[in-house]
C-alpha positions as a printed NumPy array, in Angstrom:
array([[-13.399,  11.249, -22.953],
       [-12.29 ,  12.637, -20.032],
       [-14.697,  10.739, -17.574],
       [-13.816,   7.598, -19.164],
       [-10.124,   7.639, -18.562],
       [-11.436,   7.862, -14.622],
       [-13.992,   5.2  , -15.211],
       [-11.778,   2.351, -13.958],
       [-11.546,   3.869, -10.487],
       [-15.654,   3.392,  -9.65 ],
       [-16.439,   0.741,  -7.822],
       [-18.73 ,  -2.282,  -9.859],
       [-21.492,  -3.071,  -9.2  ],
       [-23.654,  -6.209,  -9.953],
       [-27.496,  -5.387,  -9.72 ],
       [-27.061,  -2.182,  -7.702],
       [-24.912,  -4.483,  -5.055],
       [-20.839,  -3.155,  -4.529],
       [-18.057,  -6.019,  -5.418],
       [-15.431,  -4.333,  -3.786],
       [-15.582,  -6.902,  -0.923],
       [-15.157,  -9.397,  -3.397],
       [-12.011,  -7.503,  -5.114],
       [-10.438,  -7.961,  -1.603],
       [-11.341, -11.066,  -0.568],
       [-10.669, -13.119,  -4.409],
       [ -6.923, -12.383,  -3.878],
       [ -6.779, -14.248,  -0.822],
       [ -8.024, -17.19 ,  -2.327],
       [ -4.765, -17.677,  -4.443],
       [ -2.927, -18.723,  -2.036],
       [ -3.155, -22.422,  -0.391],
       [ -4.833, -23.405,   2.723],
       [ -2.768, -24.379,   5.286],
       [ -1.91 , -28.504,   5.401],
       [ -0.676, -31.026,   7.881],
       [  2.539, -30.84 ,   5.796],
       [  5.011, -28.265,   5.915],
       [  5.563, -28.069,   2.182],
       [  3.461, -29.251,  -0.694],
       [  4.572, -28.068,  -4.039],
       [  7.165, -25.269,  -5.282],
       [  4.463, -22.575,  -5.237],
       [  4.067, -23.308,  -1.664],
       [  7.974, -23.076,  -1.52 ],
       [  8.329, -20.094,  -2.808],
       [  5.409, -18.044,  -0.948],
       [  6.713, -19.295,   2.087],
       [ 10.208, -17.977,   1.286],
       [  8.893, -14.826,  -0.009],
       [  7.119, -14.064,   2.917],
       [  9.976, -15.378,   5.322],
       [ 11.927, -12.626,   3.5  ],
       [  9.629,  -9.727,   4.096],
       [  8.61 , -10.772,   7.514],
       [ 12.638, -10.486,   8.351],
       [ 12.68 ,  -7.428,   6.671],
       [  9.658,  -5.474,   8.844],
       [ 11.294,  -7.275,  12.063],
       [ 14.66 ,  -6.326,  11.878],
       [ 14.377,  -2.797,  13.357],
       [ 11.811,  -4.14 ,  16.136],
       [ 12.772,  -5.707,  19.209],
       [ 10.507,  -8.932,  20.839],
       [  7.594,  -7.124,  21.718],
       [  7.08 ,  -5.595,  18.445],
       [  7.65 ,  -9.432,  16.545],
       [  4.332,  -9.916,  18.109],
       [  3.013,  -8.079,  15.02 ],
       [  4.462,  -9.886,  12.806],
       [  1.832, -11.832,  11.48 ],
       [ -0.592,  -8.71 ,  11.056],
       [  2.341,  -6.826,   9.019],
       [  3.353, -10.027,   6.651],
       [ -0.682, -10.491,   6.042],
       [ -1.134,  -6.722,   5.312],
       [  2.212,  -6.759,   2.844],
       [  1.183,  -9.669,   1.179],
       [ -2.846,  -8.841,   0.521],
       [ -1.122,  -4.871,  -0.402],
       [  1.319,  -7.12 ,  -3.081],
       [ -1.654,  -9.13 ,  -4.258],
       [ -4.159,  -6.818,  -4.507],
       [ -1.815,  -3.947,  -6.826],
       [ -0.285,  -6.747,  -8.741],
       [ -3.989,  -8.034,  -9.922],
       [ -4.731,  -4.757, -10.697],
       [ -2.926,  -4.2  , -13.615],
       [ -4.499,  -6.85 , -15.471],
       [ -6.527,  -5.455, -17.987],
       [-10.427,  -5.587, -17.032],
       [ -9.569,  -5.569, -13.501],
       [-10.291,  -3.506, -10.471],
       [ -7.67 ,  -2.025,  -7.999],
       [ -9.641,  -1.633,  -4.453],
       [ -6.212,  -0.271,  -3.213],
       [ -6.692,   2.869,  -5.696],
       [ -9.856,   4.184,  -3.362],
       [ -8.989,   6.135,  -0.178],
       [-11.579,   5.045,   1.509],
       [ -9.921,   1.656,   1.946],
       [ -6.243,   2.726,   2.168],
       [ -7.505,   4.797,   5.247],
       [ -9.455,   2.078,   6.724],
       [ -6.459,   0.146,   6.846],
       [ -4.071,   2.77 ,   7.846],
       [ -5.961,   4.714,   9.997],
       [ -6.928,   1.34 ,  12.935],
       [ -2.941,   0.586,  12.526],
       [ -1.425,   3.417,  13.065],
       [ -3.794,   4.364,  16.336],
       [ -3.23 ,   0.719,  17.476],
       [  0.587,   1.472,  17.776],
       [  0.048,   4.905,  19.33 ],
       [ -2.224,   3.966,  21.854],
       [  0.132,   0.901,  22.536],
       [  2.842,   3.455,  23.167],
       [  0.855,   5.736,  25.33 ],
       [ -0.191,   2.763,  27.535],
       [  3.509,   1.134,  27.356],
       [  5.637,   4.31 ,  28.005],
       [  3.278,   7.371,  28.182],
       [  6.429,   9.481,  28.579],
       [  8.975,   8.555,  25.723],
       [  5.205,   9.073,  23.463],
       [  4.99 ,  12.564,  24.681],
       [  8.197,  13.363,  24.376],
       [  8.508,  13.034,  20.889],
       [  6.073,  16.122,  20.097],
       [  8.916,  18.221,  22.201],
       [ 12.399,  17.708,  20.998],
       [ 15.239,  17.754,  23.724],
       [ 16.776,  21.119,  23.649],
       [ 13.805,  23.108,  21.807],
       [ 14.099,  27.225,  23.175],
       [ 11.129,  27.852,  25.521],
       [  9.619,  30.648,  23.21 ],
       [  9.342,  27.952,  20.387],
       [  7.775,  25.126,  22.653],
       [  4.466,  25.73 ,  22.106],
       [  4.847,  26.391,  18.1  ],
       [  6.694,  23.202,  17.688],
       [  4.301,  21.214,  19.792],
       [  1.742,  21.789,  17.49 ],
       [  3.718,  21.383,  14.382],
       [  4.744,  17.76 ,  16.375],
       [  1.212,  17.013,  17.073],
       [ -0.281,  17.692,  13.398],
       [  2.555,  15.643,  11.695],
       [  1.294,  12.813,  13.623],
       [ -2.275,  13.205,  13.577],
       [ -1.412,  13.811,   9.391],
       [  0.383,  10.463,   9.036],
       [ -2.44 ,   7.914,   8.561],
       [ -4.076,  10.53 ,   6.325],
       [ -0.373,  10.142,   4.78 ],
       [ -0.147,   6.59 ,   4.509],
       [ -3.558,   6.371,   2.466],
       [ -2.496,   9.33 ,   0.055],
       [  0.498,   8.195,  -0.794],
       [ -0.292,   4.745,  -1.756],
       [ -3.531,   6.002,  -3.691],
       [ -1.884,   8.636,  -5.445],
       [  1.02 ,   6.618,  -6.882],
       [ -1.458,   3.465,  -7.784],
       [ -3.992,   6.164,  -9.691],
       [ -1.151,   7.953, -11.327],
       [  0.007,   4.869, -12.861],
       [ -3.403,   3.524, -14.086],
       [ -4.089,   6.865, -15.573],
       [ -0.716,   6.939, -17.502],
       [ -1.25 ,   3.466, -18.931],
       [ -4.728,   4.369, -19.91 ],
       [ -3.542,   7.384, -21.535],
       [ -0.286,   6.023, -23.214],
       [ -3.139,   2.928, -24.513],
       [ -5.325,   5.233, -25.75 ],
       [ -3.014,   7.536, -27.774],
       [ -1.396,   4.109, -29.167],
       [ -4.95 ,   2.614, -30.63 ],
       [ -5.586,   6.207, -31.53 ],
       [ -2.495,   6.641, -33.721],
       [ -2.372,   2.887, -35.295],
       [ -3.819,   3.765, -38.47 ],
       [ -2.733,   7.454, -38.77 ],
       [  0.972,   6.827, -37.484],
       [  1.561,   3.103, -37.024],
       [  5.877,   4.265, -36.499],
       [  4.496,   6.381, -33.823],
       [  2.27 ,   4.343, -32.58 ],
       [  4.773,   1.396, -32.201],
       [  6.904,   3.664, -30.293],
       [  4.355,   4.317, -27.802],
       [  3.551,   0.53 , -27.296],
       [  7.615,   0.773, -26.651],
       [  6.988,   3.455, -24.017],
       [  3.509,   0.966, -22.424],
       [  5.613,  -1.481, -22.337],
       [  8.578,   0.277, -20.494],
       [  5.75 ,   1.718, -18.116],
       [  3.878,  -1.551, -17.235],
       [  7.023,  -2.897, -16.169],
       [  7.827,   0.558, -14.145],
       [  4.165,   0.034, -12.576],
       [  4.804,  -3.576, -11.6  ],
       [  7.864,  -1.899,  -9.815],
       [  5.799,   0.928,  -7.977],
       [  2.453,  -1.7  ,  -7.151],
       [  5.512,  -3.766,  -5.226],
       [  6.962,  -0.698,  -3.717],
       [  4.345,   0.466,  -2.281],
       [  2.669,  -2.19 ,  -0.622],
       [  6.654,  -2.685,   1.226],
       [  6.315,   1.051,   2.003],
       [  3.158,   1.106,   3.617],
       [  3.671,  -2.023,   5.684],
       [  7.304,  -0.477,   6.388],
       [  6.282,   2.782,   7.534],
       [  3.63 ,   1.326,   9.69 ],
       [  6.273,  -0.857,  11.351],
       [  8.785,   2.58 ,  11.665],
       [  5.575,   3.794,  13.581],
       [  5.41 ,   0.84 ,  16.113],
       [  9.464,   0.927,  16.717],
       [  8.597,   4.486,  17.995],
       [  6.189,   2.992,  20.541],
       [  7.581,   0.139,  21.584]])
């Protein structure tokens, strides 16, 4: 029982070949390709509104040279959105609930903006793993304190965003379970726990959108430091 409830996080398969690739790439397909006109139905409307939004969101702490990442942050937020949203379908798979891809988008991101800083203004980078005013006996403890909590924050990123995602997919699973379970023992208890599903999808829709704007929002916190 136990290794079923963690069943839903393996990767399928289709004759021994992985479909995570195609778990990525099918959400991208729901949106339109781009036209010759500027808009073509309300769908269009309102994607391009919604994504307006965010993008003015991540920019507004950035100055011009950071808006030049614009279009890689509003792409990442809006595959993040997609991606948790059509994983709480039922019979679905999450890709964004493996590490393995959380880091491999955090991890090329978040060296891309400190590299960027180290090549733009090599000093104001350093200085941020010595804070102004630090007693000379504690320079070289806080130095390395400095340098681990940035070396730790891709590793961050990727936790964070798996953790909550598999958290929630467990509790659903569970809270399922026990309500199938106790439909012909208990069906007054087992109506309140569809209650509590219920109440918890709609918390998990809540956290799948929260996330995704919290890693894209962090990442852009990173670049502001750089930049």
């Amino acid at each position: 029982m136990n290794l079923s409830f963690f069943d839903q996080f393996t990767s399928p398969q289709l004759l021994g070949i992985p479909l995570i690739l195609l778990s990525m790439v099918f959400p991208t397909l729901m949106f339109p390709s781009p036209t010759n006109r500027w808009i073509t139905n309300r769908l269009s409307t309102l994607q391009l509104w919604f994504i307006h939004l965010i993008t003015k969101q991540l920019m507004l702490p950035l100055n011009k040279e950071g808006h030049k990442w614009a279009l890689i942050l509003a792409s990442l937020m809006t595959l993040l959105l997609t991606i948790n949203l059509l994983g709480l379908l039922p019979y679905t798979f999450t890709p964004t609930t493996q590490l393995s891809m959380n880091m491999a988008l955090a991890f090329p991101l978040w060296l891309a903006t400190l590299l960027m800083g180290l090549r733009n203004q090599p000093t104001i980078s350093l200085g941020h793993l010595l804070p102004e005013g630090t007693p000379t006996p504690l320079i070289p403890a806080l130095i390395l304190i400095e340098t681990t909590s940035l070396l730790i924050r891709p590793l961050a990123l990727g936790v964070r965003l798996t953790a909550n995602l598999t958290a929630g997919h467990l509790l659903i699973q569970l809270i399922s379970t026990a309500t199938i379970t106790l439909l012909p023992i208990l069906p007054a208890v087992s109506t309140l726990t569809l209650l509590i599903l219920l109440l918890l999808t709609i918390l998990e829709v809540a956290v799948a959108m929260i996330q995704a704007y919290v890693f894209v929002l962090l990442l852009s916190l990173y670049l502001q430091e750089n930049i």
